[in-house]
TITI-234378 format. One record per residue: x, y, z of N, C-alpha, C in turn. Coordinates in steps of 0.001 Angstrom, whole numbers, padded with zeros to 6 digits, always signed. Atoms other than C-alpha are relative to their C-alpha. Layout:
XYZXYZXYZ...
***
This chain:
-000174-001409+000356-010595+002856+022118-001095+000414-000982+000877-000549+000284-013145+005267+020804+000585+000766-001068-000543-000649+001598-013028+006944+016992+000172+001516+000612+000453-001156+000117-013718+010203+019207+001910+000504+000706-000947+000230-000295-010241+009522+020922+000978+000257-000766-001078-000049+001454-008429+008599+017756+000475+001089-000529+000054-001182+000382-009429+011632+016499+000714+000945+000528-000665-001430-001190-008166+014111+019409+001603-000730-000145-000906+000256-000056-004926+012265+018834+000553+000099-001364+000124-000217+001218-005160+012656+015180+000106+001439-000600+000494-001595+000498-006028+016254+015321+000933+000707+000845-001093-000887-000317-003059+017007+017802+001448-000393-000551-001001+000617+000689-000593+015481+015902+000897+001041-001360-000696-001049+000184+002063+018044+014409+001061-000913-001503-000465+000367+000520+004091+015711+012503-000123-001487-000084+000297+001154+000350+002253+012762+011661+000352-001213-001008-000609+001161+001700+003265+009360+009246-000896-000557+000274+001453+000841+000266+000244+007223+007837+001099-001092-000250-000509+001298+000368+001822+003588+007554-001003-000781-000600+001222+000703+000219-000556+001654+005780-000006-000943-001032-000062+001268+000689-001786-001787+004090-001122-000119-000767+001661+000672+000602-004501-003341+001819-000980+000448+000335+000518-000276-000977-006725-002460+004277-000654+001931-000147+000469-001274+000223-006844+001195+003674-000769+000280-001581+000909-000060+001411-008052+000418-000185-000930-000660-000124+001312+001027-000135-010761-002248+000687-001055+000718-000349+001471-000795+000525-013267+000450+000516-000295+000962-001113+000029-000159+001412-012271+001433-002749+000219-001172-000979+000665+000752+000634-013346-001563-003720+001329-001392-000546-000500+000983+000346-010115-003507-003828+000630-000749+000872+000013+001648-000971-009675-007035-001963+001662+000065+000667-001311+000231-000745-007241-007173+000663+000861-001193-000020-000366+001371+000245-004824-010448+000517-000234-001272+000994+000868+000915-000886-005551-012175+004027-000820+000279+000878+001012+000364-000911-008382-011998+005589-000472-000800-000600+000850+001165+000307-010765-014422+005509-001001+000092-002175+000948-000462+001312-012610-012801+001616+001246+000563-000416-001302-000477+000668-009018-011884+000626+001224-000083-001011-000560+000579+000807-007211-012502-002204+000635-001277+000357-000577+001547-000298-005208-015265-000788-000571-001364+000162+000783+000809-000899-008054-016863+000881-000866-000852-001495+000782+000866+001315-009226-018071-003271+001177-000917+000057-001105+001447+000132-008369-021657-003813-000460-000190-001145+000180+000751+001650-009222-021959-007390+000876+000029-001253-000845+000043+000935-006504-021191-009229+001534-001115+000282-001070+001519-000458-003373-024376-009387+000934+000516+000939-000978+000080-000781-000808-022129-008115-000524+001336+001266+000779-000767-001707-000928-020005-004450+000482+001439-000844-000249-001254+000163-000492-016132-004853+001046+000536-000477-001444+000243-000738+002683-016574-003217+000787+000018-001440-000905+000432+000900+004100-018061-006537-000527+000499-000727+000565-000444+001325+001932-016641-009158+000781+001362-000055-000824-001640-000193+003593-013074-007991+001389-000297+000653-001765+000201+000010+007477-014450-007726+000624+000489-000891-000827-000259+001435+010153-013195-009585+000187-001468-000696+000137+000919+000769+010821-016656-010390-000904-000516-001259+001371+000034+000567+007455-017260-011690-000237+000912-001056-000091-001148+000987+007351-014386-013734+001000-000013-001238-000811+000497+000975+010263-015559-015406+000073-000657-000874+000258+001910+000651+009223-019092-015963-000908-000030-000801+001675+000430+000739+005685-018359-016881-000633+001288+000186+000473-001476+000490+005161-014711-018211-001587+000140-000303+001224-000119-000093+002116-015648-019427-000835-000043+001084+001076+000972-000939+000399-017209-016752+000067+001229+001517+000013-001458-000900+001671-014155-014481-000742+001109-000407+001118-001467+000547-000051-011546-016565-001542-000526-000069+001735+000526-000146-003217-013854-016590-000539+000880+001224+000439-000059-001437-003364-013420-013224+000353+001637+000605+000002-001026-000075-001783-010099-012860-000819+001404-000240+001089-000604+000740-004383-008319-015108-000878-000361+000553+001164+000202+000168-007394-009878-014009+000192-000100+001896+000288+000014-001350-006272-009746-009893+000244+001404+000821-000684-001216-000834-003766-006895-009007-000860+001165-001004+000483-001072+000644-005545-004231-011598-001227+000196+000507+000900-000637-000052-007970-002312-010389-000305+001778-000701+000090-001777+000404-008449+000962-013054-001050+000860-000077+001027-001136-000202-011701+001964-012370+000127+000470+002068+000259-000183-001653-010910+002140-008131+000569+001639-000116+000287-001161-000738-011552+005723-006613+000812+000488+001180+000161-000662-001432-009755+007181-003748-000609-000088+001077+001441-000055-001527-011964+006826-000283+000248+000716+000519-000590-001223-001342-012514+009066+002792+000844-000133+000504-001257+000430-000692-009158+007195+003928+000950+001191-000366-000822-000891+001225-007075+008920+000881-000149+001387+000338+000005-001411-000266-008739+012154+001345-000033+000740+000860-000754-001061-001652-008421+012964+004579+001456+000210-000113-001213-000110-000122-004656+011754+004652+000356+001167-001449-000566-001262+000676-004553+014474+001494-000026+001086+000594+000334-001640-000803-006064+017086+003683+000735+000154+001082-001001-000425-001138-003803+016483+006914+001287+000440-001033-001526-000474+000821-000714+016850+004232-000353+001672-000509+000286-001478+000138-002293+020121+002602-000086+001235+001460+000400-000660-001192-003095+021349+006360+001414+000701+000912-000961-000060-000829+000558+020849+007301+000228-001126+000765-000154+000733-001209+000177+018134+009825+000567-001654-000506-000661+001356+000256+000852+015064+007715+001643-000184-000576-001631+000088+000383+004659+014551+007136+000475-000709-001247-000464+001189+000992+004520+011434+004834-000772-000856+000189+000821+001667+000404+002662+008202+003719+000994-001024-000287-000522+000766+000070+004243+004965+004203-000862-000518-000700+000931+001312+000300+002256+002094+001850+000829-001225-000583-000169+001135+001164+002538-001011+000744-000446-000056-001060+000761+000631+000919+000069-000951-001416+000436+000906-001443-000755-000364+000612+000928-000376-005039-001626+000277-001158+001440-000843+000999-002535+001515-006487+000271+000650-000112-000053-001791+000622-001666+004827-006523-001110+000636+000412+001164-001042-000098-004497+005743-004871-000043+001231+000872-000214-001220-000648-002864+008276-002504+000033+000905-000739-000229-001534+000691-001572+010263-005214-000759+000595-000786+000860-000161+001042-004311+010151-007013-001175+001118+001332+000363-001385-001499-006176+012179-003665+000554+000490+000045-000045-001191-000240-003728+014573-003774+001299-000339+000782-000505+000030-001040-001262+013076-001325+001946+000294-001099-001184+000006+000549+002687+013956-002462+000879-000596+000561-001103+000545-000840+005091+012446-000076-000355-001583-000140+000344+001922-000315+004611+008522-000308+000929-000842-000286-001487+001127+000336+007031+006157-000014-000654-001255-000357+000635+001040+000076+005664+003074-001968+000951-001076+000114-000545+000719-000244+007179+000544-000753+000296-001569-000790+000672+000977+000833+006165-002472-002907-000128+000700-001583+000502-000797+001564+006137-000185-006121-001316+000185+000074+000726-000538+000457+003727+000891-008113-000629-000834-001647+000178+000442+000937+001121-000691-010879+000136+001302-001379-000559-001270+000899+001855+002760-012700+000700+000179-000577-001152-000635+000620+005161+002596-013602+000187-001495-000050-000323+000890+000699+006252-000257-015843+001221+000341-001267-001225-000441+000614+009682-000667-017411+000189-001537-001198-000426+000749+000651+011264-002650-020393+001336-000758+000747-001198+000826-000412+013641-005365-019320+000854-000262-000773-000649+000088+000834+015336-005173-022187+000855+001397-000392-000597-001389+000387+016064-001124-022896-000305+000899+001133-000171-000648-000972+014918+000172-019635-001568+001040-000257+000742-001169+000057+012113+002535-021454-001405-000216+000687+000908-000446-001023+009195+003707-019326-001499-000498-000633+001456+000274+000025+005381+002343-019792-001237+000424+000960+001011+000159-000941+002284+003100-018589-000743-001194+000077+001073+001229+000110-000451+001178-017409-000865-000204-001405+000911-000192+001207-002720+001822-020344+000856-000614-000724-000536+000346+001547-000107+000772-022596-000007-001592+000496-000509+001641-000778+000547-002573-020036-001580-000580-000573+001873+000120-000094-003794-002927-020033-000079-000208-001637+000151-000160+001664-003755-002204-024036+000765-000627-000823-001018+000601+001051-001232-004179-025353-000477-000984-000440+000268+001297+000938-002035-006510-028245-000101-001345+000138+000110+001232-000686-000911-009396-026649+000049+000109+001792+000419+000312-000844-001468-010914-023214+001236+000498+000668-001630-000355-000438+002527-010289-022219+000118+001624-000945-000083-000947+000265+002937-006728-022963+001751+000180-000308-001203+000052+000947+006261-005908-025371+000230+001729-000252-000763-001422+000187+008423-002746-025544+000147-000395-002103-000366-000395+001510+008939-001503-029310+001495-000546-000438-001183+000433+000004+012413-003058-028866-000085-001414-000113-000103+001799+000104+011254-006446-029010+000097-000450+002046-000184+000157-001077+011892-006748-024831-001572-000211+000744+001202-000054-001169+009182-007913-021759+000166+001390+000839+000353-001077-000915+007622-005042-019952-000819-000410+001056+000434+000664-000987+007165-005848-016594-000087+001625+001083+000257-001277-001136+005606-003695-013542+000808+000099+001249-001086-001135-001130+007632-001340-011290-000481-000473+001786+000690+000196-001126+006225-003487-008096+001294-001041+000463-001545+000439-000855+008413-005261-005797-000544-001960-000142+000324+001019-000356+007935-009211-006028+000379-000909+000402-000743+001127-000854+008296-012374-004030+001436-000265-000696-001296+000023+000201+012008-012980-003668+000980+001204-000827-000599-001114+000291+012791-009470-004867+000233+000409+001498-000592-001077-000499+014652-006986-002895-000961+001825+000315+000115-001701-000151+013232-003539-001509+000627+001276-000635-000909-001215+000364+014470-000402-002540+000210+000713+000924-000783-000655-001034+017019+000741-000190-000356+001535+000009-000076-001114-000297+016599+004099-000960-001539+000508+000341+001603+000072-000506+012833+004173-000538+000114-000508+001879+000272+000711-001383+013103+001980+002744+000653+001051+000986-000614-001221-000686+015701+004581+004151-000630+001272+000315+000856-000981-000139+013528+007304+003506-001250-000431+000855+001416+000677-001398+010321+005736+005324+000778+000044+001241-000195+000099-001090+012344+004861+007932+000877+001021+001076-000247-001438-000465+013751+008582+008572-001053+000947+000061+000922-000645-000446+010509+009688+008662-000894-000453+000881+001061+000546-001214+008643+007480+010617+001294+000400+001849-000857-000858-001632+011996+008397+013630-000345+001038+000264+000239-001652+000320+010927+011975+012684-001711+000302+000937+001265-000289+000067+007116+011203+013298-000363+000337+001812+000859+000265-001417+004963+012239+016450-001201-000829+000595+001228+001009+000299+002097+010274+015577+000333-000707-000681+000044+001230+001339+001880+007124+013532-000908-000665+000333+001638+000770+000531-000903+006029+012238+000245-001357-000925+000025+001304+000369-000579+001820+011589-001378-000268-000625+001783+000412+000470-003954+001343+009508+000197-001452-001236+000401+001117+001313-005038-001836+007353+000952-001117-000388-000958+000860-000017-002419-003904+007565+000432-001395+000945-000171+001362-000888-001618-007430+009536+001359+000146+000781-001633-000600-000409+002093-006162+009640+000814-001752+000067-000391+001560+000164+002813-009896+008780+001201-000019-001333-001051-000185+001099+005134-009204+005481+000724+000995+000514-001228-000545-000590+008476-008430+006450+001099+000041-001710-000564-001033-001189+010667-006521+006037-000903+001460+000434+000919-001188-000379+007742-003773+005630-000537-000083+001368+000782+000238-001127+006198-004914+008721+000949+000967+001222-001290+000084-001349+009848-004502+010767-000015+002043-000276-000523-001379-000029+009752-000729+009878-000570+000805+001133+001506-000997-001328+006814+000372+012945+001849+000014+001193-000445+000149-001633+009693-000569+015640+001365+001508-000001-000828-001482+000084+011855+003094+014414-000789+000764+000500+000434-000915-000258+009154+004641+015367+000400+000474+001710-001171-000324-000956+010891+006669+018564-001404+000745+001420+000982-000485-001157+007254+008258+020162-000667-000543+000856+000626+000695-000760+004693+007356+022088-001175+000200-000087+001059-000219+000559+001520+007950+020333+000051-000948-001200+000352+000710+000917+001415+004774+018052-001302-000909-000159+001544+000148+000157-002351+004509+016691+000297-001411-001035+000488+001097+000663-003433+001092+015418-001004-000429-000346+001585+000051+000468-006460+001188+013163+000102-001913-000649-000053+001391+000741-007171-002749+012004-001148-000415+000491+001659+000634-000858-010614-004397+012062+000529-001495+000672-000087+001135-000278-008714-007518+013011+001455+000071+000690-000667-000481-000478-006214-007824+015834+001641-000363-000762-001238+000828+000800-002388-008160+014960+001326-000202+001160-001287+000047-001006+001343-008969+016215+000428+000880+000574-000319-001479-000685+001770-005398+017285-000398+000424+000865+001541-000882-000634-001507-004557+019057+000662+000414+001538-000312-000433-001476+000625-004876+022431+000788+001115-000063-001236-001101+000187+003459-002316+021089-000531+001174-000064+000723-001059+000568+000547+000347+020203-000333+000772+001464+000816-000744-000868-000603+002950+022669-001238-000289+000323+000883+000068+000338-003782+002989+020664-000555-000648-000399+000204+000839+001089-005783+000545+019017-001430+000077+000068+001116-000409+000530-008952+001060+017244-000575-001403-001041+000543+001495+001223-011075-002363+015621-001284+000894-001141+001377-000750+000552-013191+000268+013051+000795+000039-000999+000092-000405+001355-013325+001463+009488+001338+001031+000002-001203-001242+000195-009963+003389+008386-000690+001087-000419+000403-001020+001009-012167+005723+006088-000760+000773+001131+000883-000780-000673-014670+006279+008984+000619+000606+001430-001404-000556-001097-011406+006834+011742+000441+001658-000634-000469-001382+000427-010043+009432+009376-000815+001070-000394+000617-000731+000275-012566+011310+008068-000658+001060+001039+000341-000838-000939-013934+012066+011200+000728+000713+000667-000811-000711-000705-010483+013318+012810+000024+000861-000946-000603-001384+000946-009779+015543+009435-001048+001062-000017+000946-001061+000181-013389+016572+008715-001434+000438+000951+001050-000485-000723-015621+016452+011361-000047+001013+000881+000035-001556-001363-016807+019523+013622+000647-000365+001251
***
């Protein structure tokens, strides 16, 4: 399939949902987890990803999670891409319905986009485990010590979903009443290999399901569409080209 394709399916699309992974922030500069150059794919640190980002882990070894938390999952200088700002401009236009992500940057809303169901949280919103009160990043990034501490004496830990955690039902419900809703769905950047996010494509009820991924996946047969190119250079051209 051809980007010029994508597009005409992109551009008749009335009530569209963006589903999307890692993959759509790569070209804002931050590292997807497997592909081959992907976070996962480093073997130099003792423990795997997997466990460094457990709730367990986090429990056991606060420090050694924020080592790694700070210096892997933070990205605060990353930008938005032509991905982001198109999917802001189909939502301003009318045509986009909602953003599904995993990913927990914030870089939709930071383009503009309002509807997003983050699925995985958010490095934005950080809470005390002790009194409940609200943090930002800056304060998580700025804090004195390496383990960041509520004024209560309590750990402040980020609003993101981690191994052996639980989803948020009411988030997951919502995605998955809009993707039944959708006419289009747009699968971009993602492997669709982490479940239960993965299991949410099979609500979708149409027959226009676009699959942007430079690398093929378990879905590719379920898709209408499937596209091996650039998410940023897929969308841009359906939102803004002549």
């Amino acid at each position: 399939m051809n980007r010029e394709k994508a597009a005409e399916i992109i551009r008749e699309g009335k009530r569209i949902v963006f589903f999307g992974g890692a993959g759509t922030s790569t070209e804002s500069g931050i590292p997807d987890f497997r592909s081959s150059t992907g976070l996962y794919a480093e073997q130099k640190q003792k423990y795997s990803p997997e466990q460094l980002l457990s709730h367990s882990f986090f429990m056991d070894h606060p420090q050694e999670f924020y080592t790694f938390y700070k210096q892997k999952m933070i990205h605060a200088a990353a930008k938005p891409n032509r991905a982001h700002l198109a999917l802001a401009e189909l939502e301003k236009r009318g045509a986009l319905h909602a953003i599904v992500t995993q990913n927990i940057d914030g870089l939709h809303q930071m383009a503009g986009s309002s509807k997003v169901f983050e699925l995985h949280g958010t490095v934005h919103r950080n809470y005390c485990m002790q009194c409940g009160q609200s943090h930002s990043l800056a304060e998580v990034m700025q804090s004195a010590s390496l383990i960041p501490y509520c004024v209560c004496g309590g750990i402040v830990r980020p609003d993101v979903v981690l191994y052996e955690e639980g989803l948020d039902i009411d988030i997951v419900n919502g995605a998955i009443a809009t993707i039944e809703q959708a006419d289009v769905l747009i699968v971009a950047g993602t492997s669709l290999t982490v479940q239960p996010a993965a299991g949410l494509v099979q609500y979708y009820r149409g027959d226009k399901l676009l699959l942007i991924n430079k690398t093929a996946t378990s879905y590719d047969h379920l898709a209408r569409y499937t596209i091996r190119d650039s998410i940023a250079d897929v969308m841009h051209e359906a939102v803004f080209a002549n």
